[in-house]
Backbone as numpy.savetxt, mean C-alpha at the origin, in Angstrom:
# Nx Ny Nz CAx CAy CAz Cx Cy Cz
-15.37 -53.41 31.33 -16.21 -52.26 31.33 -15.31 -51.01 31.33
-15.78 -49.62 30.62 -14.91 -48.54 30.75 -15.82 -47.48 31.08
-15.00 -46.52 31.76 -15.57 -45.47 32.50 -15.38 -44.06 31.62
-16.36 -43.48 31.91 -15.82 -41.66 30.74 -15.92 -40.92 31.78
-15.58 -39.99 32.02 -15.62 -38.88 32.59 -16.15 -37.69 32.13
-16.74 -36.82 32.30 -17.32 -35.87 31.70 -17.01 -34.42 32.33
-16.61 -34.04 32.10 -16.20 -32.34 32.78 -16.94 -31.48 32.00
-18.29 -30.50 32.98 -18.99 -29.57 32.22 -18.08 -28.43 33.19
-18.10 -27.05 31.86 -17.93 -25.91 32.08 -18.90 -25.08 32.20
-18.53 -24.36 33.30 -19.84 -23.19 33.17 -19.76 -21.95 32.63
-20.38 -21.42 32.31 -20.76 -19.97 31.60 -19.78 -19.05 32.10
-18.69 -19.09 30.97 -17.39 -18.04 31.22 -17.82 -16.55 30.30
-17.43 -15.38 31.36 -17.84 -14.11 30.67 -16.58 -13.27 30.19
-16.50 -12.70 29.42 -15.59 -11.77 28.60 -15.01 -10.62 29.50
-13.60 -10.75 29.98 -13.33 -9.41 30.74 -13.80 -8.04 30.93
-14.14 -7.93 31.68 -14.79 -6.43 31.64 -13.90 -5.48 30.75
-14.49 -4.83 30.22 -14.04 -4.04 29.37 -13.34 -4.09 27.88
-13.61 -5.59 27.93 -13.21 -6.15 26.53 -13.73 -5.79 25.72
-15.30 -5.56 25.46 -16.19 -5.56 24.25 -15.45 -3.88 24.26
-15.83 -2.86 25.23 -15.26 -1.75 24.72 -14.14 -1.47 24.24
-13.35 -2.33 24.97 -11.99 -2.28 23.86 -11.28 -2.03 22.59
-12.27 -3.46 22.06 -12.48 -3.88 20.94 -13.15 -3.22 20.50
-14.24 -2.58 20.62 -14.97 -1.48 19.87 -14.06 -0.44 19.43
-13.33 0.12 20.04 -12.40 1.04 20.19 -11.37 1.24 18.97
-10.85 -0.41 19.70 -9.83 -0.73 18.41 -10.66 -0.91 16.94
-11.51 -1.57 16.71 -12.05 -1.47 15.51 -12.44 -0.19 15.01
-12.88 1.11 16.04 -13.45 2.37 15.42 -11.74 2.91 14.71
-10.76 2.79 15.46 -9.71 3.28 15.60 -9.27 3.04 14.21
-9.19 1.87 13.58 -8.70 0.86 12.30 -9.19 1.56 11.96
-10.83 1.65 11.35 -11.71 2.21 10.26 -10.97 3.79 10.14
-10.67 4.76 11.11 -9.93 5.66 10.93 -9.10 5.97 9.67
-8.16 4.90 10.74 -6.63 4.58 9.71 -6.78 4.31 8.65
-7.53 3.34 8.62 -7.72 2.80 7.10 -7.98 3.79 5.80
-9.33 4.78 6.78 -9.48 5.73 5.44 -8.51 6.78 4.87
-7.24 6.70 5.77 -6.61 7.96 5.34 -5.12 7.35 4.38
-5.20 8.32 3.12 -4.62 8.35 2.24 -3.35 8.20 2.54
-2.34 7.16 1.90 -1.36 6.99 1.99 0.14 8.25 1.37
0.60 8.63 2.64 1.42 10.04 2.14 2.57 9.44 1.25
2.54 9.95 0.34 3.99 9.62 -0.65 5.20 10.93 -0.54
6.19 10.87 -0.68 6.88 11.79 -0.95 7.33 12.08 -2.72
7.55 13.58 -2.79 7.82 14.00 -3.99 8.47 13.13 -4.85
9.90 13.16 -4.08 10.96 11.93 -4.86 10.10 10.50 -5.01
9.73 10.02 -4.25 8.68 8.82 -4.64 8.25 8.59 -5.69
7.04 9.82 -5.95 6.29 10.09 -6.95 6.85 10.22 -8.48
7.77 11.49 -7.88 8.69 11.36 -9.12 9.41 10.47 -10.02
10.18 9.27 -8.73 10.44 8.02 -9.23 9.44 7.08 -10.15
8.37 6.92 -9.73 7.32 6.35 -10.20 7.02 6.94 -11.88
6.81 8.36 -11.61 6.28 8.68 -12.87 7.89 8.54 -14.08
9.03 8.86 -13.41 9.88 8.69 -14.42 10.04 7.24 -14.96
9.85 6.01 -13.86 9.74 4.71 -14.58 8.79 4.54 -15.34
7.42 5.14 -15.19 6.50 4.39 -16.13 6.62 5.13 -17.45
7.44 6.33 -18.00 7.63 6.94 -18.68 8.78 6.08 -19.64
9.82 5.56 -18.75 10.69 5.02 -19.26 10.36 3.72 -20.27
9.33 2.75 -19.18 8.86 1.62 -19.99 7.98 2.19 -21.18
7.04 2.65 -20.96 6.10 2.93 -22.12 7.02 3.31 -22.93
8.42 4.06 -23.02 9.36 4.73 -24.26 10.35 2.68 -24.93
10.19 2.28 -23.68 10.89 0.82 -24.32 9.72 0.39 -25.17
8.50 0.47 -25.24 7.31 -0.30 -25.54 7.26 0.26 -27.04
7.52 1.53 -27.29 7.29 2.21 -28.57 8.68 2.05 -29.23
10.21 1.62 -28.89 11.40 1.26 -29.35 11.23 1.34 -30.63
10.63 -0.26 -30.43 10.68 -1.00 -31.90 9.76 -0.06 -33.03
8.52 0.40 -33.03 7.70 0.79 -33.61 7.85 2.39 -34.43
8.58 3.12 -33.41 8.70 4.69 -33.01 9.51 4.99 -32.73
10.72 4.68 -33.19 12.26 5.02 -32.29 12.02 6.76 -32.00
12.02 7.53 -32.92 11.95 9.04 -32.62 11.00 9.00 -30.93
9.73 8.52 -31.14 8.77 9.04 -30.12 9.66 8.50 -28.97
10.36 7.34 -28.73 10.71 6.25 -28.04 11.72 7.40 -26.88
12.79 8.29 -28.05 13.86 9.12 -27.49 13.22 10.45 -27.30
11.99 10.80 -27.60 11.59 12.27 -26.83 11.47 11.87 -25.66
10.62 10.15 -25.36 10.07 10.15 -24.26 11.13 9.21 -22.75
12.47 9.42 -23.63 13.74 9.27 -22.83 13.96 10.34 -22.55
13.92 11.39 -23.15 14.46 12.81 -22.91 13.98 13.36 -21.68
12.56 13.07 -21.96 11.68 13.82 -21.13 11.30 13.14 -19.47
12.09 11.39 -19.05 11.92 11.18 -18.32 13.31 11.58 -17.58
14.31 11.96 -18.17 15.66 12.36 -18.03 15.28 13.33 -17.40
14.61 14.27 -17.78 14.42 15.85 -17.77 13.89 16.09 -16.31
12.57 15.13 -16.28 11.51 15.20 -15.02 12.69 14.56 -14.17
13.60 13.62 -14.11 14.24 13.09 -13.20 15.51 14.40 -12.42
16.10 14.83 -13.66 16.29 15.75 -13.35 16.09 17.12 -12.62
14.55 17.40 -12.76 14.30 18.19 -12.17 14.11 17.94 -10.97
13.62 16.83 -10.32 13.06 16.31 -9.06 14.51 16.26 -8.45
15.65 16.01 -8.62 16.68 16.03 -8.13 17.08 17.03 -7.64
16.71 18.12 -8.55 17.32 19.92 -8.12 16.47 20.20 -7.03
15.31 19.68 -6.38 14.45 20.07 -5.59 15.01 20.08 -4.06
């Protein structure tokens, strides 16, 4: 014959002040969340001079002239962001 044992738990409650907590922290997130991520100039600048660069590799083959204005001109913007 075998024996079971059974262990009941009783009705455990949530630390006081937990639910407000957590309210808290969740109002707090939704905050954060909505606010726009700050970039810096040079950042930006970086960004826009790479995608300038690829789109000028993309037209190479097709457009060499357009290909080297739009080397020039990521040269130029890079340039300028540097003097800043």
């Amino acid at each position: 014959m075998s024996t079971i044992t059974v262990t009941g738990i009783g009705k455990v409650s949530a630390p006081r002040g937990a639910l407000w907590a957590a309210r808290a922290a969740s109002a707090l997130w939704r905050v954060v969340a909505r606010q726009p991520r700050v970039r810096s100039a040079a950042e930006a600048a970086a960004r826009d001079v790479a995608m300038v660069r690829a789109m000028a590799r993309h037209y190479l083959a097709s457009d060499p002239g357009f290909a080297a204005d739009l080397m020039a001109a990521a040269d130029r913007h890079e340039a300028a962001a540097q003097a800043r």
